[in-house]
C-alpha positions in Angstrom: -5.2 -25.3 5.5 -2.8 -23.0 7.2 -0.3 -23.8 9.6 0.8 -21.9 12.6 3.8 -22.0 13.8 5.4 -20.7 17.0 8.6 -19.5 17.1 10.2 -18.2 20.3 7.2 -18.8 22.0 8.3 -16.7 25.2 8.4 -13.9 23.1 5.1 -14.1 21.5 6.1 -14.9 18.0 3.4 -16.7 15.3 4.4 -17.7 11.7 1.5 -18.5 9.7 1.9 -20.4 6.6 -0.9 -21.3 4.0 -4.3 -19.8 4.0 -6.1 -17.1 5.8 -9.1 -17.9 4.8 -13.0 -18.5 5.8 -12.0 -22.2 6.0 -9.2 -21.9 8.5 -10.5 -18.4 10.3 -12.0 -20.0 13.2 -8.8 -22.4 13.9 -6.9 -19.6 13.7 -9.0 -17.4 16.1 -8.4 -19.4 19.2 -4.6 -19.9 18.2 -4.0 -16.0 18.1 -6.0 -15.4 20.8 -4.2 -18.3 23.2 -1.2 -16.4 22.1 -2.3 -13.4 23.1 -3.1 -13.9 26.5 -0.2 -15.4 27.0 2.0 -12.5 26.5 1.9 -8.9 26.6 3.3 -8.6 22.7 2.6 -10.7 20.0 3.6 -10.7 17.2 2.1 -12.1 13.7 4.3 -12.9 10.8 2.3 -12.9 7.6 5.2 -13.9 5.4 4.2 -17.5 4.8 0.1 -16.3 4.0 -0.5 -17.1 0.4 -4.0 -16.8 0.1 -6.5 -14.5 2.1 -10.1 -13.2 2.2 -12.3 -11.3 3.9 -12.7 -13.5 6.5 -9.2 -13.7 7.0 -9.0 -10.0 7.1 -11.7 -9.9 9.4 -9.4 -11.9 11.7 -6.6 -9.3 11.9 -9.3 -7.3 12.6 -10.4 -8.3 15.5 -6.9 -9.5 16.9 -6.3 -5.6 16.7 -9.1 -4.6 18.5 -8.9 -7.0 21.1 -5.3 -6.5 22.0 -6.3 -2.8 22.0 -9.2 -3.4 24.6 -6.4 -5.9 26.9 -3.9 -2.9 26.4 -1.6 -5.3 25.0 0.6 -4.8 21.6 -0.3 -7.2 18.4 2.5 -6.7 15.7 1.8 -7.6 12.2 5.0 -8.2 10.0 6.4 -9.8 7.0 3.3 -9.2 4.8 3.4 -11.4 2.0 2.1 -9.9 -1.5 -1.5 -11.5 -1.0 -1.7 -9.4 2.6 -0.2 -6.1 0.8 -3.1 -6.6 -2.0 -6.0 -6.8 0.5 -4.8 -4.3 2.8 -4.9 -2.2 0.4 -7.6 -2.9 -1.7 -9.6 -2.3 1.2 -8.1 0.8 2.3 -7.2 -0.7 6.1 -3.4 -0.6 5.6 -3.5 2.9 8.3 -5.9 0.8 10.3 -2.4 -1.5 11.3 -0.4 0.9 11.9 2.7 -1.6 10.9 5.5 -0.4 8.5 4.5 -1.4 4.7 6.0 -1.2 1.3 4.0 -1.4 -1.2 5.8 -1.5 -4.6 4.0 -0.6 -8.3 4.8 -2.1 -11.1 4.8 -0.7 -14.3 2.3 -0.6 -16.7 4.7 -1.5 -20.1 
């Protein structure tokens, strides 16, 4: 089960820690989206994640979009390795729009 976490919450700030998952998508929904309409920048820190899916992925999703829609900003950041690996596996890392590094290692 994930955890949320709100740091600074007059500033918008949500640490998730734990899953991202089909199993905790739906808490997670109305947690991010109470956040969001409680401020006109939030940000997500994806640091703590150590296992996500599709669903989870579906999440980030649609907290994009809908902060788009409200004309408000969404910030993910501190992308663990599991995040890096399905962003971009599926190809949506551009989709974001958030500052990545994705290091290679080499095949030895």
């Amino acid at each position: 089960m994930a955890n949320v976490k709100r740091k600074q919450q007059q500033s918008g700030r949500i640490a998730i820690a734990g899953e991202l998952t089909i199993y905790t998508a739906l808490e997670l929904k109305d947690k991010f989206l109470a956040g969001l309409f409680t401020t006109e920048e939030l940000e997500l820190d994806l640091s703590g994640v150590g296992e996500i899916d599709a669903a989870g992925l579906q999440l980030l999703v649609m907290i994009k979009q809908k902060t788009a829609v409200a004309g408000k900003i969404v910030r993910f950041t501190g992308h663990s390795q599991v995040v890096l690996d399905i962003l971009e596996l599926s190809g949506l890392a551009g989709f974001f729009g958030d500052p990545l590094l994705f290091v290679y290692k080499s095949a030895e």
